[in-house]
C-alpha positions in Angstrom: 8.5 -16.8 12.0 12.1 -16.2 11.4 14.6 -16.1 14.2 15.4 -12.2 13.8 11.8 -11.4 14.0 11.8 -9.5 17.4 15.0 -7.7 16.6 13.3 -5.8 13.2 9.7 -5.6 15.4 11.6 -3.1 18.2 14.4 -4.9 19.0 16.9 -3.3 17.0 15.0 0.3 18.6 15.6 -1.2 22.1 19.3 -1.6 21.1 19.9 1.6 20.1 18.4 3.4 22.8 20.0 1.5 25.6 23.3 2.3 23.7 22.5 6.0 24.0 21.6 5.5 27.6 24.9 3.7 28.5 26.9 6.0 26.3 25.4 9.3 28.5 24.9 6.9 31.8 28.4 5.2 32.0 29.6 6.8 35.2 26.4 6.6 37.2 25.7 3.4 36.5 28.9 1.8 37.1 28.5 3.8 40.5 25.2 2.5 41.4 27.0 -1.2 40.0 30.2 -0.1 42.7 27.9 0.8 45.4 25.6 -2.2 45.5 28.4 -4.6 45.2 31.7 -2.7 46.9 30.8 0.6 48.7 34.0 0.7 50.5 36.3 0.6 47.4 37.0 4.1 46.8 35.1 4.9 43.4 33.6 8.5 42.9 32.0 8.8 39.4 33.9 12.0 39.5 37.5 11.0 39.4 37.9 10.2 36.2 37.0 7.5 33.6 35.3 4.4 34.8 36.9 2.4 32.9 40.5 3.4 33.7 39.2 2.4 37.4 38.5 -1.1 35.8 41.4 -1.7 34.8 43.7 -0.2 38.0 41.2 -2.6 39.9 41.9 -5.8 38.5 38.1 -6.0 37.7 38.2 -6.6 34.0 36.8 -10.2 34.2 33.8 -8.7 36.5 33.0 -6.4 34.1 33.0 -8.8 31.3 30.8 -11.2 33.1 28.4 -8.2 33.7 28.4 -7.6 30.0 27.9 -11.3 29.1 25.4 -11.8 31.1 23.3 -8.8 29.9 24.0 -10.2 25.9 22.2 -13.4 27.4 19.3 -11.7 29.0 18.8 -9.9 25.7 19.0 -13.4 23.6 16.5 -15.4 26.0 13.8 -11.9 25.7 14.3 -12.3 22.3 14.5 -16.1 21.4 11.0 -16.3 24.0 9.5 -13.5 21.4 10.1 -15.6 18.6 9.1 -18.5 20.4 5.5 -17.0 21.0 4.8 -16.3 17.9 3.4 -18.6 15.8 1.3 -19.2 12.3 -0.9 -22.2 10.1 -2.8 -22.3 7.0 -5.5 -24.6 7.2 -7.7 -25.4 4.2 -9.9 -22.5 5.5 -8.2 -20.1 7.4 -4.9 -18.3 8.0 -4.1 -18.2 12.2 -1.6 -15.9 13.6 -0.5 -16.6 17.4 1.6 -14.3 19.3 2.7 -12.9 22.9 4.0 -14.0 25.7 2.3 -11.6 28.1 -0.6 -10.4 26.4 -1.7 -13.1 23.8 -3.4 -12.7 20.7 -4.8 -14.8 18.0 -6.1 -13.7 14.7 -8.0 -16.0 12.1 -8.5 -14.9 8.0 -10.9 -16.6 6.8 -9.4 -17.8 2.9 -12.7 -17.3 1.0 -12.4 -13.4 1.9 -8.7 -12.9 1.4 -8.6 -9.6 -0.8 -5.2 -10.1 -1.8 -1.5 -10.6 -0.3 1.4 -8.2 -0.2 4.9 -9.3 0.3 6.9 -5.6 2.1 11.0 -5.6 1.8 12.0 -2.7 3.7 15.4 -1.6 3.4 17.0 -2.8 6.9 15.2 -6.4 6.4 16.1 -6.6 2.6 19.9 -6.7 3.6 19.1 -9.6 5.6 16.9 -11.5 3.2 13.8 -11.5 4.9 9.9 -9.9 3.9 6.6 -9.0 5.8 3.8 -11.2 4.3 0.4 -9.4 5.2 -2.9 -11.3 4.2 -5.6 -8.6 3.1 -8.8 -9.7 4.7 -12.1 -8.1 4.0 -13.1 -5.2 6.6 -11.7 -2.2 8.7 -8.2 -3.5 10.3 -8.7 -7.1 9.4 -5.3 -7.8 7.6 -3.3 -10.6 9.2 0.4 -10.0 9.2 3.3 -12.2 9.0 5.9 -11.0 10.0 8.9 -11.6 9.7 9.8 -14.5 7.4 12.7 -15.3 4.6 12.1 -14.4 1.2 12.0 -17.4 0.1 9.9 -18.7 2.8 7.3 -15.8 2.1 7.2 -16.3 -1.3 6.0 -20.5 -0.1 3.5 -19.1 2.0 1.9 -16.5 -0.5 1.7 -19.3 -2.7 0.1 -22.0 -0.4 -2.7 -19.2 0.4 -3.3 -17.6 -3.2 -3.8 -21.6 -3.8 -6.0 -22.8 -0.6 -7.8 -19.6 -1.2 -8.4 -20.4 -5.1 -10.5 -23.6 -4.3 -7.6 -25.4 -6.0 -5.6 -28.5 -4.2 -1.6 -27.6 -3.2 0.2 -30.2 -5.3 3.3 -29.2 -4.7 3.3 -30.4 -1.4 2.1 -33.9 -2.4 5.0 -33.5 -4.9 7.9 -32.7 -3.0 6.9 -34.3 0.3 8.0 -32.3 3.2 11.1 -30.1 3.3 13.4 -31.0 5.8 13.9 -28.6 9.2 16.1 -25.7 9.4 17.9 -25.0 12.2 17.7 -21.4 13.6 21.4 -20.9 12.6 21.1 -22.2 9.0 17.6 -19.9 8.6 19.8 -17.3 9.7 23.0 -17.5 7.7 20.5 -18.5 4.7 18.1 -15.5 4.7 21.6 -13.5 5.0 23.1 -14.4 1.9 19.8 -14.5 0.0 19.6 -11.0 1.5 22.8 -9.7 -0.1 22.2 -11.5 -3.1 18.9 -10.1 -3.9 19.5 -6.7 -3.3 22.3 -6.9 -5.7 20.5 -8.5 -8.8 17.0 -6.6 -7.5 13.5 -8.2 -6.8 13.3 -11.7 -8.0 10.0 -11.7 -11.0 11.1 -15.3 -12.1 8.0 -16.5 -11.0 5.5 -13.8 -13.0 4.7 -15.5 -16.7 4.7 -13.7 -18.5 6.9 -10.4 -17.8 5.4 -7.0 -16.9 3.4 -6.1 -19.8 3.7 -2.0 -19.1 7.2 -0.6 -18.9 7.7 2.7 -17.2 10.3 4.8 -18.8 12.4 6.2 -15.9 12.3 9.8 -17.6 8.9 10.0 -17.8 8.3 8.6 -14.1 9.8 11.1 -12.7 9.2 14.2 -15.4 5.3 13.4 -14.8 6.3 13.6 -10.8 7.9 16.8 -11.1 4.9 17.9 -13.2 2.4 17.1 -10.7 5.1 18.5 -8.2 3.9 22.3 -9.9 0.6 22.0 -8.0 2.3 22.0 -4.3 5.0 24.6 -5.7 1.7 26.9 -6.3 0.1 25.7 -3.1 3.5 26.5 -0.8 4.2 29.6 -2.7 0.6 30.8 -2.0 1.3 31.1 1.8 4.9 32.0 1.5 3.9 35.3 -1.0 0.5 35.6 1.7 2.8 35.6 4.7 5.6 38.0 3.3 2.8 40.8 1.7 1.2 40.6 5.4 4.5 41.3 7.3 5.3 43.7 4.7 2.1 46.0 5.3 1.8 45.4 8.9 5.7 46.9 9.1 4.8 49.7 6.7 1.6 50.7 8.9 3.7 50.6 12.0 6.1 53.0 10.4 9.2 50.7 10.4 12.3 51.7 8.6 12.6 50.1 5.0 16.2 48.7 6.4 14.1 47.0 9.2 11.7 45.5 6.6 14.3 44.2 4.5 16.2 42.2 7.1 12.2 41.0 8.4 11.5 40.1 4.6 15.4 38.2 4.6 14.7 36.6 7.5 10.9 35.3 7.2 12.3 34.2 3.6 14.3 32.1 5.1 12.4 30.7 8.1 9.5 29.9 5.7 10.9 29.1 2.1 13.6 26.8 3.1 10.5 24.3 5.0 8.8 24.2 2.1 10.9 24.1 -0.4 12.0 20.6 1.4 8.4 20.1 2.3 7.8 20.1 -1.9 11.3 18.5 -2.2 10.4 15.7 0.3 6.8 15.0 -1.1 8.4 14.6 -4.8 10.9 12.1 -3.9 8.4 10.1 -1.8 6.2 9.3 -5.0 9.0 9.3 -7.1 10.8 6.4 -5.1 7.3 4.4 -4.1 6.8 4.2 -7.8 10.4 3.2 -9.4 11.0 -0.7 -9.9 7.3 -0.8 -10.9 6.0 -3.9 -12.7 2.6 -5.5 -13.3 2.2 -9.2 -14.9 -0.7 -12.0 -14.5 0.0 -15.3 -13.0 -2.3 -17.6 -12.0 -3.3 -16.3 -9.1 -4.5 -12.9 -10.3 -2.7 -9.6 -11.2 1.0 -9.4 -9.4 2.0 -5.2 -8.9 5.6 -4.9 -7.7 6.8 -1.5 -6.5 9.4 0.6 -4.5 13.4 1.5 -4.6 14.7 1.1 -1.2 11.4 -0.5 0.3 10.2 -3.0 -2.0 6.7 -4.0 -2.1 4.7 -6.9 -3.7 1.2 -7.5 -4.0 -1.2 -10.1 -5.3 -4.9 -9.6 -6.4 -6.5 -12.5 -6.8 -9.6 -12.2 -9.7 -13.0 -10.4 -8.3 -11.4 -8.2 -5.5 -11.4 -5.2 -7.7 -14.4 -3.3 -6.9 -13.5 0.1 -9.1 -11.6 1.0 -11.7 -10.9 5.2 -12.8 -8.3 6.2 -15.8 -7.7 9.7 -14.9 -5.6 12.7 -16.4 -4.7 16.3 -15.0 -4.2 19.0 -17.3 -0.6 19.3 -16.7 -0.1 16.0 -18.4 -2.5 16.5 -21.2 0.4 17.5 -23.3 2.1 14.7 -23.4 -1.0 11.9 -23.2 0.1 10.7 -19.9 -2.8 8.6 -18.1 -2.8 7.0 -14.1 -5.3 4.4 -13.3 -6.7 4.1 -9.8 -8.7 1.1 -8.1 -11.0 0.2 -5.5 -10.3 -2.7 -3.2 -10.5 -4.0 0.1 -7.6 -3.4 2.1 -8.5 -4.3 5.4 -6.9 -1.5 7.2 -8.4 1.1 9.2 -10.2 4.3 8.3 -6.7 6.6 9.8 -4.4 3.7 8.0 -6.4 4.1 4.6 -5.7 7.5 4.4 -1.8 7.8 4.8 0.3 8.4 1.8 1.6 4.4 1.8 -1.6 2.8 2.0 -2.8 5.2 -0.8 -0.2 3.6 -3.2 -1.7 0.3 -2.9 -4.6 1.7 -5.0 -2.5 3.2 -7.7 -1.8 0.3 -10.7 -0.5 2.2 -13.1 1.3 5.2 -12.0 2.0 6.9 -15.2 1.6 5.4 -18.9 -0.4 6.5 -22.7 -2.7 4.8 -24.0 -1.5 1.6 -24.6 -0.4 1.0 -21.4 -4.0 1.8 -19.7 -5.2 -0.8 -22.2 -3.0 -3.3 -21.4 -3.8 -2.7 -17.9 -8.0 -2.8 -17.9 -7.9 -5.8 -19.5 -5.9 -7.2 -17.1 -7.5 -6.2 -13.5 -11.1 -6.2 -15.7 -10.8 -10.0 -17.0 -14.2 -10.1 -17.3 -14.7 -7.6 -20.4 -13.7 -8.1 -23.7 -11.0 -6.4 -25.8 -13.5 -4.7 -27.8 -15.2 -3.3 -25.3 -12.5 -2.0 -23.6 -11.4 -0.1 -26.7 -15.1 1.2 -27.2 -14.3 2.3 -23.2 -11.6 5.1 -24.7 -13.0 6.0 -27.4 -16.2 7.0 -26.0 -15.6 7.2 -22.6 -11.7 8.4 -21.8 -11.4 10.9 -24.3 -15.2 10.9 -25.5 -17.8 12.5 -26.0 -17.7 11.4 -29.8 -20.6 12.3 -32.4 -22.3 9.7 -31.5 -22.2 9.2 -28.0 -23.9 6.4 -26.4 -23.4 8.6 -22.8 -26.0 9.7 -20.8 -25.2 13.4 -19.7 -26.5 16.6 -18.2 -29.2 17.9 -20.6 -28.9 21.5 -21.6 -31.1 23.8 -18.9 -28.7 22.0 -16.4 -25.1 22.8 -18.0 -24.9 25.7 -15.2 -23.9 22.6 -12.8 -21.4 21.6 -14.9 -20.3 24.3 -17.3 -17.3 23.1 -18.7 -17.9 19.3 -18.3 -21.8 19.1 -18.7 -21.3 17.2 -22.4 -18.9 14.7 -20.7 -20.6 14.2 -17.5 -22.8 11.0 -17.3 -23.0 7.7 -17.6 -23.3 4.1 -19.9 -25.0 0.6 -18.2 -23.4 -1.6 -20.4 -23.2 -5.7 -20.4 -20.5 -5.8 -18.0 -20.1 -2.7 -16.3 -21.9 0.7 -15.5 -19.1 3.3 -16.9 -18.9 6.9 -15.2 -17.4 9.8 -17.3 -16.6 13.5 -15.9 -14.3 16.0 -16.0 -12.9 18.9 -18.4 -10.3 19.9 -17.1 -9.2 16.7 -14.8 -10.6 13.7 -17.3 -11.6 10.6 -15.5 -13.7 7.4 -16.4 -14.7 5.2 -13.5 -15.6 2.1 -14.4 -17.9 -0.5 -11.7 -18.2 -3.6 -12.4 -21.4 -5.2 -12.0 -20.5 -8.2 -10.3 -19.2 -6.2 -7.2 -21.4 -3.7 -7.0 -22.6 -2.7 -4.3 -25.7 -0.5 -4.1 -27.2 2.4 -6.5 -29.1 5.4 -5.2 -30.9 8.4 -6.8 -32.1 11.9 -5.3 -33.5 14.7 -5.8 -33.7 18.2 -4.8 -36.0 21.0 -4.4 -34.3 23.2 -7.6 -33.3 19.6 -8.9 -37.6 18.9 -8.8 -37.8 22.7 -11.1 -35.3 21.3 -13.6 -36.6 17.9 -13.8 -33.1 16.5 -13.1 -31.8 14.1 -10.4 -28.7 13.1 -8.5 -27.2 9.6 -8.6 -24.8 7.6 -6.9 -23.2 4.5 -7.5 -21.9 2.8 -4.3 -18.3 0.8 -3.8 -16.1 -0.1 -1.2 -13.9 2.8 0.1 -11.1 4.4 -1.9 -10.0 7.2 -4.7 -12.8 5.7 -7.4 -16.4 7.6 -6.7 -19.2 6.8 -8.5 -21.3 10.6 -8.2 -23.4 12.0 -10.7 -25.4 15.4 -11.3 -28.1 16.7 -13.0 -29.1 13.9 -14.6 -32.3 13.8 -16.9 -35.1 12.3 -14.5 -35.9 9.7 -17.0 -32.2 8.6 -17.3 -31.7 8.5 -12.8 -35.0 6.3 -12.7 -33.3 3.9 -15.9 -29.8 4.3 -14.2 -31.2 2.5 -10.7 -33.7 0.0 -12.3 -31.3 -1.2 -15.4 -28.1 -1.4 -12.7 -30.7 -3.0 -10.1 -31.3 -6.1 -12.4 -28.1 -6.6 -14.5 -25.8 -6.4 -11.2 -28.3 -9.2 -9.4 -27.7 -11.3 -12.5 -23.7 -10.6 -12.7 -23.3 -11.4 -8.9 -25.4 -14.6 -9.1 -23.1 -15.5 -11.9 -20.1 -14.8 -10.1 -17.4 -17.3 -9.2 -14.4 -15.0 -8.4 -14.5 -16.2 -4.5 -13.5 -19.3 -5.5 -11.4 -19.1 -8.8 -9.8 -21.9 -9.4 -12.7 -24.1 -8.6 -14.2 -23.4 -11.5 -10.9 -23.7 -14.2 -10.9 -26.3 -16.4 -7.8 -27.5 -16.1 -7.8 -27.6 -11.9 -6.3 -30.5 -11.0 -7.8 -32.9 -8.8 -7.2 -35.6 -6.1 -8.0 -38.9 -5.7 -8.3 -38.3 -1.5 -10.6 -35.3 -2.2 -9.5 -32.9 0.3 -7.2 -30.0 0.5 -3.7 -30.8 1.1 -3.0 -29.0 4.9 0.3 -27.9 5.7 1.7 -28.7 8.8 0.6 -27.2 12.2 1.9 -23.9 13.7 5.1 -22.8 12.6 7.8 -20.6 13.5 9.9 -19.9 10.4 
């Protein structure tokens, strides 16, 4: 890990808190210091400044000493941090070491890595370094590194996207090994790659070819301010609810209108100012998560770049996209905006997976028309062709069509459904099973069969009278939901055997685990083996 790692993971809080604490402490603890050391010189924390005391005393080199030797303590807690943290990459896992106390050790197995994210948050960015976080497979089963240089993080991401591919590291076997840094030189290094970068912006050299969506700035943040109308509605709800309520509890009470004016004033103020930052605050947050957006293929799978101040990376290798949904709100209808949503593994924890950052990482395409949602199914859906995906809009996005290959909610069941029942239901096609609802919010959710992972059907009492049944098609956690309603009988029963069959067949044909095994063009070795990196590192 890199030398400054303890100082960004609470170091630089322990700083500024003991700064506060000597700031408001200074007297009493140059008294306790005065006491323990001289009680009989005279000092009263009382009689003025410490440090004019210091200096009438003659104890100016003392006090430098003291304040030497407490920069010292702080460097050998910190350097015995960094010490005790340490990482590998084998040809099978990725191991994470740390503590000094209380030890841990975490293992990623490569085969289940659901992707990598490279994080630059503001305070590390002017510094040049990154927080590398493997996505494992599971509740809280990421493996993070952090921190390390850019360009260091960058090395590593590549070495495991590789070793996890199947594929041999040549570039090591190329360039032999680099030569060691010194703590000073990783240091000075990150600094000015640091400064550098966050003057040019995020470095894409590497993504061939370029991002193949491009977000207008104006329409980023006019579709933001858009959505922003639905919490305007939602705060203005309470604040109109909580002013009518005063009002007629005043009026009841017999209060004099002044009285009620300056209570109607006042409750104005207490409550509209909150949440008109409250809507204020919320808007900016998307607004600025989704700026500097980008999204490109490389060979490693689908690279999504996001974020102003905090900038934020991510790499999905092929097959750990288990949903897809193209979705649009009414409020954008006008102007044929589209966001698509996705299904993946990200190895955090129920509590983490539902916090407004780890929700982005399931947005990849925040706002774009059609051309840009079609650019971007075919690249996180690699596995279905162009014409299919074309077939997908027509039919499915904006369907139903005159002839519509859909099955829907039949007739005597449109009370479920009364403004969607034409467009609610589904298509089993070669590839995928394809879910279409929605009138008034339009969204197609698309499952690939490969990573499916189950299918159920059910069936109520008043869904027995109709003749109509419930179905379900199951994924890993996450925005994209697979439910459907009032379904002919006939159509659940073909919905659970046809997906049954062609999803065993797509998963047994599957070689997404191991990518770059299978490419044509992998290069091979005459030794055999993986090339391994060294042992545990620190930088």
């Amino acid at each position: 890990m890199h030398p400054l790692t303890p100082l960004f993971k609470g170091g630089l809080a322990l700083l500024v808190v003991a700064g506060i604490v000597i700031t408001n402490m200074r007297d009493k603890m140059i008294d306790w210091v005065v006491r323990l050391f001289a009680p009989d010189s005279g000092f009263s924390p009382n009689g003025g400044d410490p440090v004019d005391w210091v200096l009438e005393n003659d104890l100016v080199l003392l006090a430098l000493l003291a304040v030497l030797g407490l920069v010292v303590l702080l460097i050998a807690v910190f350097w015995f941090l960094w010490r005790f943290q340490q990482f590998r990459i084998t040809g099978d896992h990725v191991e994470v070491r740390k503590g000094l106390l209380f030890r841990s050790h975490r293992r990623a197995p490569l085969d289940r890595v659901q992707g990598v994210n490279l994080t630059r948050p503001f305070p590390a960015r002017l510094i040049g370094l990154a927080k590398l976080e493997v996505v494992g497979a599971g509740n809280d089963a990421n493996v993070p590194l952090e921190y390390l240089s850019t360009a260091k993080a960058e090395e590593v991401r590549a070495d495991i996207l590789r070793l996890a591919a199947g594929a041999r590291s040549a570039r090591l076997v190329a360039s032999g090994a680099t030569s060691a840094q010194t703590a000073r030189e990783a240091i000075i290094g990150s600094m000015n790659a640091g400064v550098s970068g966050l003057i040019e912006g995020v470095d894409l050299a590497d993504v061939a070819p370029e991002s193949v969506v491009k977000i207008p700035t104006g329409r980023l943040i006019g579709s933001q301010l858009i959505s922003a109308v639905l919490w305007v509605l939602f705060f203005g709800a309470i604040y109109v609810f909580s002013v009518v309520a005063m009002f007629l509890g005043m009026t009841a009470d017999g209060e004099k209108p002044a009285d009620i004016a300056l209570a109607t004033i006042a409750l104005s103020l207490g409550i509209g100012i909150p949440l008109a930052i409250a809507v204020v605050g919320i808007t900016w947050a998307q607004i600025s998560k989704s700026l500097r957006y980008s999204i490109a293929p490389t060979p490693d799978g689908v690279r999504i770049t996001f974020g102003l101040l905090t900038t934020i990376t991510e790499t999905l290798p092929p097959g750990r996209i288990f949903a897809v949904e193209v979705s649009q709100s009414l409020l954008w209808r006008p102007f044929g905006w589209w966001t698509v949503k996705i299904n993946r593994m990200t190895g955090k924890s129920a509590v983490q997976q539902s916090s407004g950052n780890a929700q982005q990482f399931n947005i990849v395409l925040p706002v774009g028309r059609r051309a840009d949602v079609e650019r971007v199914l075919e690249l996180v859906l690699p596995g279905i062709p162009s014409a299919e995906i074309a077939a997908m809009w027509e039919n499915g996005v904006v369907g139903p069509t005159g002839d519509d290959p859909y099955r829907t909610i039949p007739p005597r069941a449109a009370w479920r459904r009364p403004l969607s029942w034409k467009r609610h239901g589904y298509r089993l096609t070669e590839h995928a099973v394809l879910v279409r609802r929605g009138f008034l919010w339009r969204r197609l959710a698309v499952f690939p069969l490969a990573r499916l992972q189950s299918v159920s059907i059910s069936q109520g009492p008043i869904d027995r009278l109709q003749r109509v049944s419930h179905g379900q098609i199951h994924s890993v956690a996450g925005p994209v939901t697979g439910n459907l309603s009032g379904l002919e009988r006939d159509d659940a029963i073909a919905l659970l055997d046809g997906v049954s069959r062609a999803a065993a067949l797509a998963a047994s044909a599957d070689r997404t685990h191991r990518w770059a095994e299978h490419a044509p063009d992998a290069p091979a070795y005459p030794d055999g083996d993986a090339v391994q990196p060294p042992g545990w590192m620190q930088r």
